[in-house]
Structures are given as structure tokens and as C-alpha cells.
Backbone as a ProteinNet text record, in pm:
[ID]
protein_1_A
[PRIMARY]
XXXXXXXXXXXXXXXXXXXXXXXXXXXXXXXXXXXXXXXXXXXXXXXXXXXXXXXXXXXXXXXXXXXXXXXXXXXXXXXXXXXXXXXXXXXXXXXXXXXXXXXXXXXXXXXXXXXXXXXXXXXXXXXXXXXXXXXXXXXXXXXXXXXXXXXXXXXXXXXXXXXXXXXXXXXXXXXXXXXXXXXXXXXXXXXXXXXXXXXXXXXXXXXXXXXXXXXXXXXXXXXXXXXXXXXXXXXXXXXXXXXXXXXXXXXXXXXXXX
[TERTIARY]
8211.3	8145	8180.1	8196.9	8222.4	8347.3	8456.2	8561.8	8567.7	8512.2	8497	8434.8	8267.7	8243.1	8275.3	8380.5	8433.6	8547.4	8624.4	8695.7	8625.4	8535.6	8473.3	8403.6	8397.7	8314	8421	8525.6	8656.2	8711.5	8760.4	8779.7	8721.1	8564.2	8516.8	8488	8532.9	8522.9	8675.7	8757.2	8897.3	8910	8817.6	8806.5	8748.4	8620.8	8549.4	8646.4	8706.1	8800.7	8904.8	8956	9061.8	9046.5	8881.4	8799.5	8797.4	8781.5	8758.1	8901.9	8975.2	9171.6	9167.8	9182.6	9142.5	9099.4	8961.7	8836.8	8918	8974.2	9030.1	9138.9	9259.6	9334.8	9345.3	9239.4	9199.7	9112.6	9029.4	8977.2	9044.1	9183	9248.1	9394.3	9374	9475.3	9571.8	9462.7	9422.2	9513.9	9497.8	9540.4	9683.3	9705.4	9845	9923.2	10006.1	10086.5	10042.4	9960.6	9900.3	9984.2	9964.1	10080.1	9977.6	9993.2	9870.7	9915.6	9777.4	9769.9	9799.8	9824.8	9885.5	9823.5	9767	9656.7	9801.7	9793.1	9826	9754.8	9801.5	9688.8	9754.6	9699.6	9714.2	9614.6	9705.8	9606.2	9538.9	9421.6	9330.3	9317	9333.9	9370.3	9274.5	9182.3	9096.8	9122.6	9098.1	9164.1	9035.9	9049.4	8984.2	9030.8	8919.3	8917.9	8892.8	8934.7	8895.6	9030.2	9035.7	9129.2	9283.8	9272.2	9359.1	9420.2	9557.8	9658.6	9715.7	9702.6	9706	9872.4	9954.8	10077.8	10086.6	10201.3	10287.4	10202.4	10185.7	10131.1	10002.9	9871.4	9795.5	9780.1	9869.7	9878.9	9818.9	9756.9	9708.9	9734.6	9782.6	9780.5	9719.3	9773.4	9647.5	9750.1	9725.6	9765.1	9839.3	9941.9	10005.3	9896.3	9854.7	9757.6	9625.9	9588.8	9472.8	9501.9	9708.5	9736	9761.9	9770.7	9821.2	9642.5	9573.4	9432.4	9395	9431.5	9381.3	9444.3	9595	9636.1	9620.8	9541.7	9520.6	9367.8	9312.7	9141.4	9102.8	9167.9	9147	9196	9292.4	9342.3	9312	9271	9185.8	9277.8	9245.8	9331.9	9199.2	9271.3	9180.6	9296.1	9253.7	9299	9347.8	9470.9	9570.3	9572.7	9527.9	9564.7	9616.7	9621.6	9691.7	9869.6	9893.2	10066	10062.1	10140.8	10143.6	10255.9	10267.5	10376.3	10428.8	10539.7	10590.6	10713.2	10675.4	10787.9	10718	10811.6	10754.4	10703.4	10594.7	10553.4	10628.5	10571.2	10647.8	10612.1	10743.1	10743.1	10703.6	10570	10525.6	10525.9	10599.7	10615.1	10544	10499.9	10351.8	10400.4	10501	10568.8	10490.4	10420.9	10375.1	10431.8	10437.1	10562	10491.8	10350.7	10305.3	10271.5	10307.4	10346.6	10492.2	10485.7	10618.9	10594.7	10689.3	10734.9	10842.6	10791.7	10940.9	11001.3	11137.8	11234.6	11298.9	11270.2	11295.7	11161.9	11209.7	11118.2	10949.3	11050.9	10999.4	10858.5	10792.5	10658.2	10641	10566.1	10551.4	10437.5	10467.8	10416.1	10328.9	10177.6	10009.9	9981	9916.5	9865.5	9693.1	9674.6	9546.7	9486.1	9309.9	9211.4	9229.9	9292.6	9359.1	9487.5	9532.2	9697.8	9783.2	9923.5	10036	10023.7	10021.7	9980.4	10069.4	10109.8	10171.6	10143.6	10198.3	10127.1	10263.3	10230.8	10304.7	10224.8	10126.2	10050.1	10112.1	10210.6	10216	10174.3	10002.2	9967.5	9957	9991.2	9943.5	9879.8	9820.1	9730	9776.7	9758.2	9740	9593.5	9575.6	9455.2	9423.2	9359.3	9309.6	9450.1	9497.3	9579.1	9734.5	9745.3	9905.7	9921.4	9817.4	9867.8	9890	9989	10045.2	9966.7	9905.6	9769.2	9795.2	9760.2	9786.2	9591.5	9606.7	9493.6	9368.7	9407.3	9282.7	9262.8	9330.5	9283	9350.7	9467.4	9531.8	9699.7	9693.8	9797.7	9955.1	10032.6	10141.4	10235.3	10336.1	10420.1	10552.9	10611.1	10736.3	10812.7	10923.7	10984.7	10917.8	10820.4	10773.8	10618.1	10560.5	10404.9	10362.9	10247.6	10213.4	10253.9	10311.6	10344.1	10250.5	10273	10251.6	10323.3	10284	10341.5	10342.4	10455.1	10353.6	10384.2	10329.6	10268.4	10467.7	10433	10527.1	10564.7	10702.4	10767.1	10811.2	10739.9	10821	10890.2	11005.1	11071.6	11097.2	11087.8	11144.3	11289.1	11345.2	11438.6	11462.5	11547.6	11535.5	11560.6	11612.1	11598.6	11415.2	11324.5	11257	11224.2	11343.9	11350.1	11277.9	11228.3	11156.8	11181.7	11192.7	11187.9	11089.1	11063.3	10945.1	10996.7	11062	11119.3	11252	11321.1	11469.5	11514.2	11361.2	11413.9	11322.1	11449.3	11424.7	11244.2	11188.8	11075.4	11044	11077.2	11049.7	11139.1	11083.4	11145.6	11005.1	10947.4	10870	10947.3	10885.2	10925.1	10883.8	10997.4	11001.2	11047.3	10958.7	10986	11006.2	11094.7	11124.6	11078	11082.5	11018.8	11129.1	11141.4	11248.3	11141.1	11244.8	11124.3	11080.2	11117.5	11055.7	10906.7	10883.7	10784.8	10700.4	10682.2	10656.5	10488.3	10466.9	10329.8	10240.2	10121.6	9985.1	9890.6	9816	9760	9619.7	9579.4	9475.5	9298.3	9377	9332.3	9402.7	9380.5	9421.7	9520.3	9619.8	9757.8	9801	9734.6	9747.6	9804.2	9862.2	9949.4	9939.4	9970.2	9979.8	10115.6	10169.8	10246.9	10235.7	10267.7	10246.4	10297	10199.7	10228	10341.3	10413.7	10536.8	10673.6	10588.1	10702.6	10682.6	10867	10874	10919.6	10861.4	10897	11050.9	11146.8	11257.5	11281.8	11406.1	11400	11460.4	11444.5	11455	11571.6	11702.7	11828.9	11796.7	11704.3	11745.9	11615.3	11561.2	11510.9	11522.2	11461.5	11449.3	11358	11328.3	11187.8	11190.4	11143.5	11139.2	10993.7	11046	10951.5	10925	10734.3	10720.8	10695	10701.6	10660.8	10581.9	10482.2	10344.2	10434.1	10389.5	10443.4	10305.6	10296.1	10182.8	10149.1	10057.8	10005	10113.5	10151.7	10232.6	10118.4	10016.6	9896.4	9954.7	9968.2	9969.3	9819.6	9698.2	9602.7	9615	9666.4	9645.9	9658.7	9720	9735.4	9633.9	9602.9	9489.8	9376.6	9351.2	9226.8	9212.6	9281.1	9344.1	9307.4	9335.9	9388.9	9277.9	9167.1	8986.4	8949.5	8953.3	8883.9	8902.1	9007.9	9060.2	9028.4	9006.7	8939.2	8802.1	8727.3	8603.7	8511.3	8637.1	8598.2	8608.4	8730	8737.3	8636.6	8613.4	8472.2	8350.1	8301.6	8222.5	8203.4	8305.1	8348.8	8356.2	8355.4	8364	8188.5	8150.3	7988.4	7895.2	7959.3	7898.5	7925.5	8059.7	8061.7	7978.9	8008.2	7884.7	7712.1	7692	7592.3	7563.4	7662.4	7642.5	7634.2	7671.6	7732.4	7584.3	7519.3	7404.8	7270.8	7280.8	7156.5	7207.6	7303.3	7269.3	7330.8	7452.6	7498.1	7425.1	7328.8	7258.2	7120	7073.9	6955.4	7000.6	7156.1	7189.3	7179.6	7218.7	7195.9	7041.1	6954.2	6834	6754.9	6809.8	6781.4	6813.4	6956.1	6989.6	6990.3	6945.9	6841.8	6747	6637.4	6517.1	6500.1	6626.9	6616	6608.6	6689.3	6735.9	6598.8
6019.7	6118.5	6101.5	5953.6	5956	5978.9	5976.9	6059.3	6168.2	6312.4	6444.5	6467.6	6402.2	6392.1	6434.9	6268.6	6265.7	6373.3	6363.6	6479.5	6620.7	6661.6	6818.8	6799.9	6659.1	6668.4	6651.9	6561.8	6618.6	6731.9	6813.4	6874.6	7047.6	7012.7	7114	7066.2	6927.9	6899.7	7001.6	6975.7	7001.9	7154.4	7237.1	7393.2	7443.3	7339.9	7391.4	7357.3	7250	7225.7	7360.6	7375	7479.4	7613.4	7619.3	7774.9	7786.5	7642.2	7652.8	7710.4	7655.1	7670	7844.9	7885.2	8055.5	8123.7	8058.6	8190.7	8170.6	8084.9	8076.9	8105.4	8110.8	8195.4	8337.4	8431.6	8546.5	8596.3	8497.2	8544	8547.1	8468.5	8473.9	8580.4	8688.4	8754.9	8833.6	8869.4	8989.6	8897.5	8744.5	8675.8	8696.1	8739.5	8727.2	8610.1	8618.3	8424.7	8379.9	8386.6	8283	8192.6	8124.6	8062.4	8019.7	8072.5	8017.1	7870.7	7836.7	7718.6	7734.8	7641.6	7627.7	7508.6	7464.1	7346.9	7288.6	7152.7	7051.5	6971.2	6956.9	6875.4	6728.3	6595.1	6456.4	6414.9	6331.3	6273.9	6132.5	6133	6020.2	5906.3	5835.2	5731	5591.8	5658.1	5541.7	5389.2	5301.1	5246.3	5155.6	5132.4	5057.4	4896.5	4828.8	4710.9	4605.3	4655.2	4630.2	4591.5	4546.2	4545.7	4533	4421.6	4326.9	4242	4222.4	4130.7	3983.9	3866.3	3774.7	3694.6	3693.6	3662.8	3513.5	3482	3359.7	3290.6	3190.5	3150.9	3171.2	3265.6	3283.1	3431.1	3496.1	3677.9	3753.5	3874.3	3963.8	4101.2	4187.4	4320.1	4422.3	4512.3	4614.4	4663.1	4658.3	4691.4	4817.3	4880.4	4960.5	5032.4	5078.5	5158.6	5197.7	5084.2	5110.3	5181.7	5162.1	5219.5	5345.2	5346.4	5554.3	5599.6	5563.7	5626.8	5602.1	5544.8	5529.8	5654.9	5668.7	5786.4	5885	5929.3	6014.7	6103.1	6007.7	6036.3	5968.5	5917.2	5880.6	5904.8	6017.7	6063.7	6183.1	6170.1	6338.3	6411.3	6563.1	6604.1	6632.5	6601	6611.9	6696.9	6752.1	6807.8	6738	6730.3	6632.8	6649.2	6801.2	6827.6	6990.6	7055.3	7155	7154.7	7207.6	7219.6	7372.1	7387.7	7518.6	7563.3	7669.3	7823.9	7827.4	7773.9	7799.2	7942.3	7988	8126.4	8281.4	8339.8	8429.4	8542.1	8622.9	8731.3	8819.9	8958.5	9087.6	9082.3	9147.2	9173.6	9281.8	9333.1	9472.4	9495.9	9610.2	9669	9746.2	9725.1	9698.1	9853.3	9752.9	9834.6	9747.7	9682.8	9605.4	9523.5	9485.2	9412.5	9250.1	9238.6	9140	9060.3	9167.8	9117.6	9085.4	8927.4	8833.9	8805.1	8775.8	8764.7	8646.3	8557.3	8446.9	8483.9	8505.2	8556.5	8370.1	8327.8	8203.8	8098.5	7956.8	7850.7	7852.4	7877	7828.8	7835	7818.1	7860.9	7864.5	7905.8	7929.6	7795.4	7759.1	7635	7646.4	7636.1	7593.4	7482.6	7479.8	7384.3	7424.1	7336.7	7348.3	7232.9	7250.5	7188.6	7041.4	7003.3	6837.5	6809.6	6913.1	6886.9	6942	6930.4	7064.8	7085.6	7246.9	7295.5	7359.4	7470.8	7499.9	7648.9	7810.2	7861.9	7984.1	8075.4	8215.8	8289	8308.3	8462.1	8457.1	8557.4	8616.6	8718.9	8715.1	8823.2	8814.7	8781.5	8734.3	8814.2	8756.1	8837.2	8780.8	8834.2	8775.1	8736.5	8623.4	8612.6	8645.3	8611.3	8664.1	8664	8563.8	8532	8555.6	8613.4	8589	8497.7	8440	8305.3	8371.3	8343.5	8393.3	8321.9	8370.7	8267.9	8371.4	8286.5	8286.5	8377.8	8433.3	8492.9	8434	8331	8195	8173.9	8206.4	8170.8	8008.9	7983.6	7890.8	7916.3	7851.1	7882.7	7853.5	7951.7	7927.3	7854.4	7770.1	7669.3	7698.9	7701.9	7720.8	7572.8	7574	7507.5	7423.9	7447.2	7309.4	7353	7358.1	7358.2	7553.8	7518.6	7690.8	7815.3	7915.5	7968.2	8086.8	8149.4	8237.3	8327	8422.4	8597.6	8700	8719.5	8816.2	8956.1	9022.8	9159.4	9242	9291	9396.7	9413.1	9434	9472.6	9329.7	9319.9	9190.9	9219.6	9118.5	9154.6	8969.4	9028.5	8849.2	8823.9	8783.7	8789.6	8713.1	8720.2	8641.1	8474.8	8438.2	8297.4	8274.1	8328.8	8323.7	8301.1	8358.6	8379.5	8525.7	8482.3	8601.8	8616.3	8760.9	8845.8	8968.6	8955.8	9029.5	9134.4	9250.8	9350.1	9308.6	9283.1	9249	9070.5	8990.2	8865	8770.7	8662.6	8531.6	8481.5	8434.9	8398.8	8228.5	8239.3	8154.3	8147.9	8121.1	8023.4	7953.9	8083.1	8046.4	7868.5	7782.6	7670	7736.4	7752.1	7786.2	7622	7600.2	7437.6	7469	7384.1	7392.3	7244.3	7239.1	7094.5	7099.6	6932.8	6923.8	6938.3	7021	7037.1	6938.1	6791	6685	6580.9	6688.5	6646	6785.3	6868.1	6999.4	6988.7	7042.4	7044.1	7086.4	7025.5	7036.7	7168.5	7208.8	7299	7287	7315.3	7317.2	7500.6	7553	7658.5	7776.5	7877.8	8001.7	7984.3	8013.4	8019	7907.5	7810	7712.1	7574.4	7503.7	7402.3	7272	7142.8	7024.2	6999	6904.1	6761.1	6687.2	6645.6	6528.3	6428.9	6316.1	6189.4	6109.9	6117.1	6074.3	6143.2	6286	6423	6442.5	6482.5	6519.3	6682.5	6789.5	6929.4	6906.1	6998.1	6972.6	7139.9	7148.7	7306.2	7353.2	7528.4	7580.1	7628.1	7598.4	7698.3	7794.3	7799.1	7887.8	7959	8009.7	8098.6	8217	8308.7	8419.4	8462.2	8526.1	8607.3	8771.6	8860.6	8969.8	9037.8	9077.2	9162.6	9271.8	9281.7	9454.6	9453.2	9253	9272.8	9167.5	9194.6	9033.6	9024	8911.7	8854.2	8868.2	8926.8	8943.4	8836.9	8814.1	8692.9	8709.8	8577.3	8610.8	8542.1	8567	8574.3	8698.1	8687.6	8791.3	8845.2	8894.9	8971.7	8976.8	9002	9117.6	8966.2	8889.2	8764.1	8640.3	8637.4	8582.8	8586.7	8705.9	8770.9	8754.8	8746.6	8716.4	8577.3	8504	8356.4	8326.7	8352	8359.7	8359.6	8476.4	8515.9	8411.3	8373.5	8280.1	8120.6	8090.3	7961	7983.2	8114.2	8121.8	8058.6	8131	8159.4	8005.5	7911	7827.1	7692.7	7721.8	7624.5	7647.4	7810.8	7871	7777.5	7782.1	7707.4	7510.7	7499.9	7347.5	7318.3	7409.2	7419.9	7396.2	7511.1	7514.7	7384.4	7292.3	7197.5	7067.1	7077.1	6937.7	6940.4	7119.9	7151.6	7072	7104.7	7053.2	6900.7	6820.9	6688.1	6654.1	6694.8	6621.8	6718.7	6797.6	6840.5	6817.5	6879.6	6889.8	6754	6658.2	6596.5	6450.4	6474.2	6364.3	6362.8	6513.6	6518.9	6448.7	6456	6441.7	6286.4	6258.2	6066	5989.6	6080.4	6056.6	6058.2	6134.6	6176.4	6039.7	6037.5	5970.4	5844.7	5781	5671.4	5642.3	5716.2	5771.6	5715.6	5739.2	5733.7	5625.9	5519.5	5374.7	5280.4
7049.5	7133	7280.3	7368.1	7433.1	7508.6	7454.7	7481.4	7491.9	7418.2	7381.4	7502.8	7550.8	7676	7811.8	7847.6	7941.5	7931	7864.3	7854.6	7919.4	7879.4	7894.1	8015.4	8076.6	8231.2	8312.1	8304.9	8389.6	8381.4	8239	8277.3	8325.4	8341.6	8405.2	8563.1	8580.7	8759.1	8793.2	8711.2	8737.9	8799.6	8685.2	8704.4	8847.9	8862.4	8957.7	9088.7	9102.2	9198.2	9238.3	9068.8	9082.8	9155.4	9111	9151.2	9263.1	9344.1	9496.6	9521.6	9513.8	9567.3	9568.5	9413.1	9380	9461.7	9516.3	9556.1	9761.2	9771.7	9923.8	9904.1	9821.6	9842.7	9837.2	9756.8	9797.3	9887.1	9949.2	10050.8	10197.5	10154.8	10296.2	10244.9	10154.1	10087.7	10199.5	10323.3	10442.1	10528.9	10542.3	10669.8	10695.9	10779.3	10845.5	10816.6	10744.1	10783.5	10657.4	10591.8	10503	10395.9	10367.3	10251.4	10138	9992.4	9904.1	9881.5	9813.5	9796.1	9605	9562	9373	9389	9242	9215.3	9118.7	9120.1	9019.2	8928.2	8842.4	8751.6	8696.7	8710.4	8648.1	8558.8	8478.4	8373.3	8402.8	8385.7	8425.9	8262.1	8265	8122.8	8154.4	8045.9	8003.1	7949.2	7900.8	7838.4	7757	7614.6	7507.2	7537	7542.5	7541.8	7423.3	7310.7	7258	7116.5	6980.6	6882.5	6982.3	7079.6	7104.8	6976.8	7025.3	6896.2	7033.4	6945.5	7060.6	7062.7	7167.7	7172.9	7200	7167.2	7209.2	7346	7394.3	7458.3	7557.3	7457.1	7492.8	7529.9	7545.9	7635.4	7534.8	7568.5	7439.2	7474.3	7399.6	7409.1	7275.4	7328	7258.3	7107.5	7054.2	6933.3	6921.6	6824.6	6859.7	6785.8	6700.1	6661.2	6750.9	6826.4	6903.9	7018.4	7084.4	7185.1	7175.6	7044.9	6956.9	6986.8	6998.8	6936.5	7083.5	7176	7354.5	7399.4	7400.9	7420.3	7382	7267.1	7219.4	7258.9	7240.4	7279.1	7394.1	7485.8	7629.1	7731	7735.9	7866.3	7885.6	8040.5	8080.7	8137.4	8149	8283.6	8380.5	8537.6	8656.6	8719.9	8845.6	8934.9	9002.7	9038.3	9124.4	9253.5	9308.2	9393	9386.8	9542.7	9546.2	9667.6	9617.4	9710.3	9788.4	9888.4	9980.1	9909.2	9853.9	9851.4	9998	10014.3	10158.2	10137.7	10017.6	9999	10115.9	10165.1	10259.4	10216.1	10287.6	10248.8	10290.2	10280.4	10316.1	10506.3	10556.9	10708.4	10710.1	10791.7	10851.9	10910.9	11010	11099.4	11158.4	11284.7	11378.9	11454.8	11564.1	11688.1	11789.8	11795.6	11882.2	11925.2	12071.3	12148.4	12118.7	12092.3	12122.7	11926.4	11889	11697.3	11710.5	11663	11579.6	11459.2	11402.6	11255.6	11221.6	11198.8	11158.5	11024.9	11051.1	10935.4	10899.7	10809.9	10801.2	10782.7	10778.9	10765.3	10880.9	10965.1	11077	11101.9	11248	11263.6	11434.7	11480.3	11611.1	11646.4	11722.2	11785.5	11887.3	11860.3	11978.9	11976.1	12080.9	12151.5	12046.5	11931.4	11871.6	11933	11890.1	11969.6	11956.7	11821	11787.9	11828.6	11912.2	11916.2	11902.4	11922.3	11829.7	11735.4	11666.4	11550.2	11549.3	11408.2	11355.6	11300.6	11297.9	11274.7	11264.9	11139.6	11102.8	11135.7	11156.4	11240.2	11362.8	11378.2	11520.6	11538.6	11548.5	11596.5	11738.4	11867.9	11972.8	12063.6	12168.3	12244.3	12382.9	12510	12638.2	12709.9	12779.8	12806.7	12967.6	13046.4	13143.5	13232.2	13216.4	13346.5	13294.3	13168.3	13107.7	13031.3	13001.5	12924.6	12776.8	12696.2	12580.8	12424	12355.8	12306.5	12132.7	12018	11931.1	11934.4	11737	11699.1	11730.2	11717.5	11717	11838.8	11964.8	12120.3	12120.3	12066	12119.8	12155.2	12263.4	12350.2	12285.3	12357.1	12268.6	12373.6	12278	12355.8	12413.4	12478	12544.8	12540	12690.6	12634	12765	12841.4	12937.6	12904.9	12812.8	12746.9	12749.5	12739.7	12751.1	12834.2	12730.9	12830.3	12925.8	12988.5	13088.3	13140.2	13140.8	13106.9	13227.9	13355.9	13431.9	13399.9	13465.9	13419.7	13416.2	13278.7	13270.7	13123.1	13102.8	12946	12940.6	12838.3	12738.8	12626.7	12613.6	12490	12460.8	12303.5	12244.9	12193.4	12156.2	12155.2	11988.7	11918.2	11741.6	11757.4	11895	11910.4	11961.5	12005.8	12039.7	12207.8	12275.9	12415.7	12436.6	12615.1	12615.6	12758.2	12793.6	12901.3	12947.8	13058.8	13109.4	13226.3	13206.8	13251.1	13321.5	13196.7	13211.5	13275.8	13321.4	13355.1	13239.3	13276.9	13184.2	13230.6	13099.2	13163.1	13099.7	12947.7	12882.6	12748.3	12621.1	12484.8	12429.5	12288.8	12253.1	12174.8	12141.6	12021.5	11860	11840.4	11675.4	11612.3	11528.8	11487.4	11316.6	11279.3	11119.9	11067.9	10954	10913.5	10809.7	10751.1	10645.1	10526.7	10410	10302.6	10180.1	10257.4	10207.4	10277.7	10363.6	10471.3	10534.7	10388	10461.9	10570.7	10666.1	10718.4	10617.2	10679	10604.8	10630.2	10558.1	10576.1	10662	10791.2	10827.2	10786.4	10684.5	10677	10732.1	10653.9	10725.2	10716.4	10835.4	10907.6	10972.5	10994.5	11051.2	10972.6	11059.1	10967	11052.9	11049	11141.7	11093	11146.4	11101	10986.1	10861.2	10792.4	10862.6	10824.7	10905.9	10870.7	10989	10961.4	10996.5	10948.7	10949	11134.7	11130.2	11297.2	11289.3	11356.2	11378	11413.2	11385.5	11440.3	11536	11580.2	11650.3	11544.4	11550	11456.7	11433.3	11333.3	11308.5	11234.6	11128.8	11014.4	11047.1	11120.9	11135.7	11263.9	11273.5	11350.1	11396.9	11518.3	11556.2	11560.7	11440.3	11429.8	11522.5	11653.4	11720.5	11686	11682.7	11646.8	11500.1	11435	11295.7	11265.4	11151.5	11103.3	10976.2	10960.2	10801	10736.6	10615.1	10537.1	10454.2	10411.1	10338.1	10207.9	10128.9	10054.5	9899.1	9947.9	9803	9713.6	9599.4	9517.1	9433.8	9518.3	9489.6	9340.9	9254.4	9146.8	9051.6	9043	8984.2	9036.6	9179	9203.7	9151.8	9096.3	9039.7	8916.6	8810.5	8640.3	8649.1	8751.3	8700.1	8723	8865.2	8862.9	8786.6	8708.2	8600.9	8474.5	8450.9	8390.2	8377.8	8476.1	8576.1	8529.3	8581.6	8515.9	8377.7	8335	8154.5	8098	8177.1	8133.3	8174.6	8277.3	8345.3	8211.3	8188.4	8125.8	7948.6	7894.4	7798.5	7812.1	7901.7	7915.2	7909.8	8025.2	8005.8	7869.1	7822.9	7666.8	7576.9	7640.4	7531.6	7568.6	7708.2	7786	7723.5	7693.7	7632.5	7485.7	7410.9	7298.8	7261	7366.6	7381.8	7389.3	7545.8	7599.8	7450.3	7387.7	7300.5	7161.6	7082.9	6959.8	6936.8	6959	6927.2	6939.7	7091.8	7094.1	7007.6	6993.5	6884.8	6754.8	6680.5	6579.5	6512.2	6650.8	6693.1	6662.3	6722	6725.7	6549.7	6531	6397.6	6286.4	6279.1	6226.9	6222.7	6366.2	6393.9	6319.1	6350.5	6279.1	6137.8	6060.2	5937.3	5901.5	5988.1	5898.5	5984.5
[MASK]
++++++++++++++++++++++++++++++++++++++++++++++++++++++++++++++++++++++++++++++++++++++++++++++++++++++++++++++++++++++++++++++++++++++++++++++++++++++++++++++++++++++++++++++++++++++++++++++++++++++++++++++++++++++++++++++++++++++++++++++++++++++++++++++++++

């Protein structure tokens, strides 16, 4: 019984984990930039202590039969974890001078409240004084810290240079990461550093002015696989049910008797 158990309580921790990943990647379906998140799953392995065979100078191991019947009825699956979809969404075309779009890896580089951050929403805004500032009200980086904008036509350029009625002004930082050290997800659109990982400058990408990158959630499959996630939490439920009532009434019973 206790295997069947643990089994059906991991793997309904696993679901509810999974549900969380699900219900935030469609609620950020809308976000500009977004990259979904995909759940992984590992197996958690119990192990019987028990119908040991004793070796050559004292050592003991587990019997090959007892190790067929450990593996069999003692390994769970848990949720391992989730990984970022760093594949791109669709580019939409705004016309807005102050909408970018990275065609490529890359990401546009703020100054976030912990530090340099990382971020595909270019939706940008200007703030009181010109300062050039991401959705979130953090400032965007150039090539000597934040930049600053004065009044006129801006244009960006696909290296991420920028001009403000025909003169040089700045060079947003488009940073690429190697994709063995990809950045972490801080929510939303937002990304950090993995520790360890260094931003590098960007070759293989571009800055499309006048366009957002759309969330690259696929809605219509987000919603199936919910539903799916659901049903399967729903069912694990019902068996924890049977575990903690009829199976333990059955126990009781049969106690009873002797």
C-alpha cells in the first residue's frame, strides 16, 4: 500500500506544480516578449532495506530480485523543474518609433531594481527628462549606462544604434548569451544572468523598429494541456482517496478479525 501511496502523493505534488507553470504561461499569453516556461519531470527512487545477500568480506547488497521489485514499485515521478522556450514569437507591426523587436537571440539590456536585466519587450516609453525606459519603468542601457533622448525623430537602427533627427546619439546593448548558460527567468519578460553566465554583444541578432515580438505561448495548446493537468491531479485525488478510506477501512477490518 505504501508504495501505491507515495506514488499518487508525488505524483499529484508533481501536477499541482505543473498547473502552476500552465496557469502562468497563459496568463502571460498577452505579454510582449514572453518566452513559455515547459515543466520536466525526474524520478525520485525509494529504496527497500531490507532481503540483503551478504558478500565476500562482510559487504551486503540487495538482491537481484528485491532490486527488480525496488525498481518497480519504488520509483516516483516528481517535477524536476521547468526550462524557458527561448524559440521566437511572431513580429507585429506597431509603426511606433518607440516599439523594438529583436530578430534573433538577443535581448535589450536595463538597469533592473537588482541589477542588469534582461528583457524582449520593446515596448519602450520616454520618461520626464528623455530617459529611454523599458515597460516596467526601467531604464534602458547604452553604451556608457542609461540612455537619454533629446527631443525630436528617433530612429534605431538593426545594430541597435540610434539617432535623434539625423544625429548620432547612442547604441542600445543588445546582449546574446551562449545557449549553454541561457538567462533565467525573472517573470514576465524579464530575464537575469545565470551564475556564472557572462552576456556577450550581440552578432546574430537585429533590431526591427516599428515592431513587438508577441508572446510565443501557444494559447490553444496551453489550454488542452490545463485541462489535461486538471483531470490528471483530479484522478490522483480520487486515488489518495481510496488509499487514506477504503483501503485503510479494509486494514481495520481485517485486524478486527484475528
Amino acid at each position: 500500500m505504501n508504495s501505491g501511496f507515495y506514488a499518487a502523493t508525488t505524483g499529484l505534488m508533481a501536477k499541482m506544480q505543473a498547473l502552476d507553470v500552465a496557469a502562468n504561461n497563459l496568463a502571460n499569453s498577452g505579454t510582449t516578449g514572453f518566452k513559455a516556461q515547459k515543466e520536466f519531470y525526474s524520478a525520485m527512487q525509494a529504496q527497500l532495506a531490507s532481503a540483503t545477500a551478504t558478500l565476500a568480506g562482510g559487504a551486503s547488497r540487495m538482491s537481484p530480485a528485491t532490486s527488480a521489485i525496488n525498481q518497480a514499485v519504488n520509483s516516483f515521478g516528481v517535477l524536476g523543474g521547468a526550462k524557458t522556450d527561448f524559440s521566437a514569437g511572431s513580429l507585429e507591426h506597431t509603426g511606433n518609433d518607440l516599439d523594438l523587436a529583436i530578430d534573433g537571440p538577443g535581448f535589450i539590456t536595463v538597469a533592473g531594481p537588482s541589477g542588469t536585466a534582461y528583457t524582449r519587450n520593446g515596448s519602450l516609453t520616454l520618461g520626464p527628462n528623455g530617459e529611454l525606459l523599458s515597460s516596467s519603468g526601467d531604464a534602458v542601457l547604452g553604451k556608457n549606462g542609461p540612455i537619454q533622448l533629446p527631443q525630436g525623430q528617433m530612429s534605431v537602427g538593426s545594430d541597435g544604434s540610434i539617432t535623434v533627427n539625423g544625429q548620432d546619439v547612442d547604441q542600445i546593448q543588445i546582449a546574446e548569451f551562449d545557449k549553454s548558460t541561457p538567462p533565467l527567468s525573472l517573470g514576465g519578460a524579464m530575464f537575469i544572468a545565470a551564475p556564472g553566465a557572462t552576456a556577450q554583444a550581440a552578432s546574430n541578432s537585429s533590431v526591427q523598429q516599428g515592431f513587438l515580438e508577441a508572446s510565443n505561448m501557444n494559447t490553444i495548446g496551453g489550454s488542452v494541456g490545463l485541462v489535461s493537468l486538471q483531470r490528471g491531479a483530479e484522478m490522483l485525488e480520487k486515488a489518495l482517496t481510496m488509499f487514506n478510506t477504503d483501503f485503510n477501512k479494509t486494514v481495520i477490518e481485517e485486524v478486527a478479525k484475528t
